[in-house]
C-alpha positions as CSV (number, residue, x, y, z in Angstrom):
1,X,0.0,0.0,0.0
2,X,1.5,3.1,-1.0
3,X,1.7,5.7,2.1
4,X,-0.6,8.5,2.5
5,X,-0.2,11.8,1.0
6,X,0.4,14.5,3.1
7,X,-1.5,18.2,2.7
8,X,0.5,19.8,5.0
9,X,3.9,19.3,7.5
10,X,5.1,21.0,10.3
11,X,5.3,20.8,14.1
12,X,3.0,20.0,17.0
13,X,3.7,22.2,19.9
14,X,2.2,22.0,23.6
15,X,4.9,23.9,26.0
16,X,8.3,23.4,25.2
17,X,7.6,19.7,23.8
18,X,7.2,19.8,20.0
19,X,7.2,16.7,17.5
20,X,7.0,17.1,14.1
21,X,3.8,15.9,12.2
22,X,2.0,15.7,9.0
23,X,-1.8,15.6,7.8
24,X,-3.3,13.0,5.5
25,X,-6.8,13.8,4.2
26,X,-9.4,11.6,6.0
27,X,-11.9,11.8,3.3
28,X,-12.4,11.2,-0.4
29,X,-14.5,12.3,-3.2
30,X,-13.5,9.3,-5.4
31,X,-16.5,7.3,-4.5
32,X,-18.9,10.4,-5.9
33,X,-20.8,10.8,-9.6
34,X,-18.8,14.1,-10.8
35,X,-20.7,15.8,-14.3
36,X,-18.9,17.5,-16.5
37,X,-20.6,20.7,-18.5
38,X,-21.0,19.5,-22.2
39,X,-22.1,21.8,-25.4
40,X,-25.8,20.7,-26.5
41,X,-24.9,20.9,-29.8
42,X,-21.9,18.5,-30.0
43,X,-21.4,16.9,-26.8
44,X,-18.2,18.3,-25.9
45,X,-17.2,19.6,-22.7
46,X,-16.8,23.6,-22.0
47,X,-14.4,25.1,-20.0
48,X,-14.8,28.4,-18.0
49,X,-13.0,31.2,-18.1
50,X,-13.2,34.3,-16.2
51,X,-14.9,37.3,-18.5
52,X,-14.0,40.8,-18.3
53,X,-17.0,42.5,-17.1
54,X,-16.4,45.8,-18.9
55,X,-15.0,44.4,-22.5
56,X,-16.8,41.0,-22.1
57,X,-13.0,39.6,-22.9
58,X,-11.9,35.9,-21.2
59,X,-8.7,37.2,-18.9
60,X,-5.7,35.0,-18.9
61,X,-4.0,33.7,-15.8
62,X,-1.3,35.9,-15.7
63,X,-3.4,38.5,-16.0
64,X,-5.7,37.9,-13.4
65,X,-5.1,39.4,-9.7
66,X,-7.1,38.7,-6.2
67,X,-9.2,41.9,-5.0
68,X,-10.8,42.7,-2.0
69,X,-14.0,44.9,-2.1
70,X,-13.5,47.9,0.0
71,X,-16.0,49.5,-1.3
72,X,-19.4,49.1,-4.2
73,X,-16.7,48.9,-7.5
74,X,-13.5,49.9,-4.9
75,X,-11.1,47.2,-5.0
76,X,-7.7,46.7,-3.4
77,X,-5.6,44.2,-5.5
78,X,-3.4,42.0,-3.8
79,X,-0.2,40.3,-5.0
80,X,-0.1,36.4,-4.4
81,X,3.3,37.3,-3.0
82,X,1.7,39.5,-0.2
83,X,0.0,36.6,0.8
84,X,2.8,34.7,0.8
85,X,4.8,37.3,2.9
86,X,2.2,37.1,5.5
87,X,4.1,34.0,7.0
88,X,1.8,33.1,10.1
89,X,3.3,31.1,12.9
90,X,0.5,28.5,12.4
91,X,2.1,27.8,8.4
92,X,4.6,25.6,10.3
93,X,3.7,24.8,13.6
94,X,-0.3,23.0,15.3
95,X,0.7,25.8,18.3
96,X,-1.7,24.5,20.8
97,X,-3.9,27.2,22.8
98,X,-5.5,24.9,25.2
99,X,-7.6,21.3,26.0
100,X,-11.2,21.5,26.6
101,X,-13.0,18.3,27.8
102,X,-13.9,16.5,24.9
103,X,-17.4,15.8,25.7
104,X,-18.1,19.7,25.5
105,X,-17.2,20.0,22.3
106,X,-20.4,21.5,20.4
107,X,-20.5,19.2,16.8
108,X,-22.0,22.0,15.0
109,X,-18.8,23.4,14.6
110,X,-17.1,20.6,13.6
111,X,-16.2,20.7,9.7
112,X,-13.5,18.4,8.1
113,X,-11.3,15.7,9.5
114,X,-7.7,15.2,8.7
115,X,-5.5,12.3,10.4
116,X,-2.8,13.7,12.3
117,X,0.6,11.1,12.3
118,X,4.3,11.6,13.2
119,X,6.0,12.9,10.5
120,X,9.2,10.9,10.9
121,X,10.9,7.8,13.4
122,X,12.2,10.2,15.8
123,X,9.1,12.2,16.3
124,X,7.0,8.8,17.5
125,X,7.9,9.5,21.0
126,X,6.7,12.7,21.6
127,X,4.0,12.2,19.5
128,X,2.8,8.9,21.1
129,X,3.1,10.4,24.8
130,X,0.9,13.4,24.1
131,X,-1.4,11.4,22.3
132,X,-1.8,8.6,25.3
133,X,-2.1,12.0,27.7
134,X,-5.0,13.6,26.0
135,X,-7.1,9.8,26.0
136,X,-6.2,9.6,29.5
137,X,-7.4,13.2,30.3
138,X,-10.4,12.7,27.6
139,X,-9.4,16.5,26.1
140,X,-9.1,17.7,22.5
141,X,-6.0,20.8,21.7
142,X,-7.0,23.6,20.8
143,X,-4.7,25.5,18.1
144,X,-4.7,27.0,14.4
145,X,-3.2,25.4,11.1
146,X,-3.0,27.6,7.7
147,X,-4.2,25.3,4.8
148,X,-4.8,26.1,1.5
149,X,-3.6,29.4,2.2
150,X,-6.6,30.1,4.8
151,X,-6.4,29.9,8.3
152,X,-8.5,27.7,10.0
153,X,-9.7,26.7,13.8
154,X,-9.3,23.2,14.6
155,X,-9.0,21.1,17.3
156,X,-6.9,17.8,17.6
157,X,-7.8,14.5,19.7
158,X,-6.5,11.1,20.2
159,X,-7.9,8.6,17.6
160,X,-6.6,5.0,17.3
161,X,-2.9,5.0,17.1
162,X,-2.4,8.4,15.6
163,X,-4.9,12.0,16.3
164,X,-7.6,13.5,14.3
165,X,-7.3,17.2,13.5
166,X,-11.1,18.7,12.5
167,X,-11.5,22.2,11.2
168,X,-14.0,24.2,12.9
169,X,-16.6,26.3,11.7
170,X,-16.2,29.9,13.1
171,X,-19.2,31.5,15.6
172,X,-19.7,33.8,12.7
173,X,-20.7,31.3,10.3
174,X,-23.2,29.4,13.0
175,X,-27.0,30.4,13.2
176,X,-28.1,30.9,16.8
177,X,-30.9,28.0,17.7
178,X,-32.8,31.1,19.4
179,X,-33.6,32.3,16.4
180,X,-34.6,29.0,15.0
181,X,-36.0,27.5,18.1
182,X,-37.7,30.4,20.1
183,X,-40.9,30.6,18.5
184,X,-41.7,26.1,18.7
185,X,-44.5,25.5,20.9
186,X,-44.4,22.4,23.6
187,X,-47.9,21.0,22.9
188,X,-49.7,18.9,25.1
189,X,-49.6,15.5,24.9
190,X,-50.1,12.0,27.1
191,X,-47.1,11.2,28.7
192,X,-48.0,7.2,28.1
193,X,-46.7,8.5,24.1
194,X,-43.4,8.6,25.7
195,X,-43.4,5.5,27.1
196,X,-44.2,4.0,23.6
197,X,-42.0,5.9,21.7
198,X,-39.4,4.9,24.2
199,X,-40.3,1.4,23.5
200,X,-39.8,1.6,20.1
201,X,-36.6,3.6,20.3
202,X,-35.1,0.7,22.5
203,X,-36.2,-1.7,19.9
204,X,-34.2,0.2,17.1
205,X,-30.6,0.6,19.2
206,X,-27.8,-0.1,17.0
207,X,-24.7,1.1,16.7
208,X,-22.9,4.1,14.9
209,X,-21.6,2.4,11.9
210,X,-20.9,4.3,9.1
211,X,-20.4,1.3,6.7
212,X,-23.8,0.6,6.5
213,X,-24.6,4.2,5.8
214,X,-26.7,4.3,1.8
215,X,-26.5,7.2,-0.2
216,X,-29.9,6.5,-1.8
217,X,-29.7,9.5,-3.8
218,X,-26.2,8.8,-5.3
219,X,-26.7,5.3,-5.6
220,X,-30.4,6.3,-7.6
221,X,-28.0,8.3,-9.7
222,X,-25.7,5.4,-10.4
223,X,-28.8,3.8,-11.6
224,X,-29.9,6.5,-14.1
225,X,-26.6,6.4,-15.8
226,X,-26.4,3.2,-16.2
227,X,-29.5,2.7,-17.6
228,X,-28.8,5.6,-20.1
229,X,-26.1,3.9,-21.1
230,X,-27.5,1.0,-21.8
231,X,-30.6,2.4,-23.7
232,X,-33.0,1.6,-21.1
233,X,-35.9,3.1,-19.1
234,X,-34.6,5.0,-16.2
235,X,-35.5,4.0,-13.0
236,X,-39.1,5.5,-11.7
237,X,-38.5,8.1,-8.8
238,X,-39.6,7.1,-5.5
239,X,-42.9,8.5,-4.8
240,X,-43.7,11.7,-2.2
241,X,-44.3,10.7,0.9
242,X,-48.1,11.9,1.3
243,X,-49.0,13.8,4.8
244,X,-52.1,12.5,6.1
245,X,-53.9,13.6,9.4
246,X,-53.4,10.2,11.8
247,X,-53.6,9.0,15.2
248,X,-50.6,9.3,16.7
249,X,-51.4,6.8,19.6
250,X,-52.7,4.1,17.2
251,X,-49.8,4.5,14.5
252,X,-47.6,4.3,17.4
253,X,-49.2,1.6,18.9
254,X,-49.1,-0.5,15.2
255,X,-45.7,0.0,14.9
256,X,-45.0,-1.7,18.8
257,X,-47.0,-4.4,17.3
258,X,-44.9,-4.5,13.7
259,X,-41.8,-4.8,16.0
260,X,-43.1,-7.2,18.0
261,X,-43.3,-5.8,21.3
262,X,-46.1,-5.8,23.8
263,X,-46.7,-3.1,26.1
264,X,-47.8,0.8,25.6
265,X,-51.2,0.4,25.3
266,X,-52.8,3.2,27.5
267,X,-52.4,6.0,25.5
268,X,-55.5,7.6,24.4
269,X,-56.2,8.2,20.7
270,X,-54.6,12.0,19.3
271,X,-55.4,13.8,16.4
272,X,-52.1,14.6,15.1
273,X,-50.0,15.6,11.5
274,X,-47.9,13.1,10.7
């Protein structure tokens, strides 16, 4: 097996112990459908360009500069060598801030995952006692990495034999569940519902295994395409669910029974959306 290719190398620093380190992507697109834009008229793929919104011209590369809006039409062009000058501590070095509990980490700022191993035979040590330290403690570090010429949050925690590094959303990016949340109603309902529902829940316990996760979408794409190819029929869509006014209790109650389960049956008839 040919070893993983790193995205970025540099140094893992908590205190005065570092250990160098490198990041391997821990997800793929190769398993996605990709299209590719095609002229109508002859099939052939298009390629973009970027147009000159005054003279309606494509720009070359070397002609084409970053700009920051300042202003409405006010740009400030930047050299890519300006960026490049920048050189931020966190190009080189996972400089860590802090450990916070993992358990309080909120997941809704949790974005993309990259595997975090030693970069060479005498950083093992290091790396290996830091890691064992953080499992043992249960804490993530907290520090900043620049990839792809962004910086990014991220925090890093123990994860089999090496650490998983996740980039994290910003607070600025995240909509506040107030303003989401605020205006639901608790409606009143009889408490022997829970107890049915909780019946049913307990009947359905599995566990987190992604491998047995479907894309039912991609995979009803796959299907399509194939059967284009082959000059069949494509495949008929799945029909829309339909929302009918049930019973909650006795819909409930049917599925304890589908299930196989006894119990729940004091529950009084609702009137309920489903």
């Amino acid at each position: 097996m040919a070893a993983p290719r790193a995205v970025w190398k540099g140094f893992l620093k908590v205190g005065s112990v570092s250990c160098g380190v490198k990041l391997v992507g821990a997800t793929t697109e190769a398993g996605k459908v990709h299209f590719k834009i095609l002229n109508r008229e002859d099939g052939l793929p298009v390629k973009s360009a970027y147009i000159d919104e005054g003279t309606g011209d494509a720009v070359p590369t070397e002609d084409q500069i970053k700009g920051y809006e300042a202003e409405k039409g006010d740009f400030v062009e930047i050299e890519p060598d300006e960026i490049k000058k920048l050189k931020l501590t966190s190009q080189h070095t996972l400089d860590v801030e802090g450990f916070v509990a993992i358990d309080e980490i909120d997941t809704r700022y949790l974005e993309k995952p990259y595997y975090v191993i030693p970069a060479d035979g005498a950083a093992v040590e290091a790396f290996s006692v830091l890691r064992e330290a953080m499992a043992k403690k249960r804490v993530a570090a907290r520090s900043c990495v620049v990839l792809y010429q962004r910086g990014r949050e991220v925090i890093i925690q123990p994860f089999g034999k090496g650490m998983l590094l996740t980039e994290l959303r910003t607070h600025n990016e995240m909509v506040s569940e107030r303003s989401v949340f605020d205006d639901l109603k608790s409606p009143k309902y009889d408490k022997d519902l829970l107890e049915i529902a909780g019946l049913l829940i307990d009947k359905k316990v599995t566990k987190f295994d992604p491998s047995k996760f479907e894309d039912t979408y991609e995979d009803a794409l796959i299907a399509m395409i194939d059967a284009k190819r082959k000059g069949k029929k494509p495949p008929e869509p799945a029909p829309k669910p339909e929302e009918n006014v049930v019973d909650l209790a006795s819909v409930l109650k049917k599925s304890l029974e589908k299930e196989g389960i006894k119990g729940g049956t004091k529950a009084k008839p609702t009137r309920k959306s489903a």
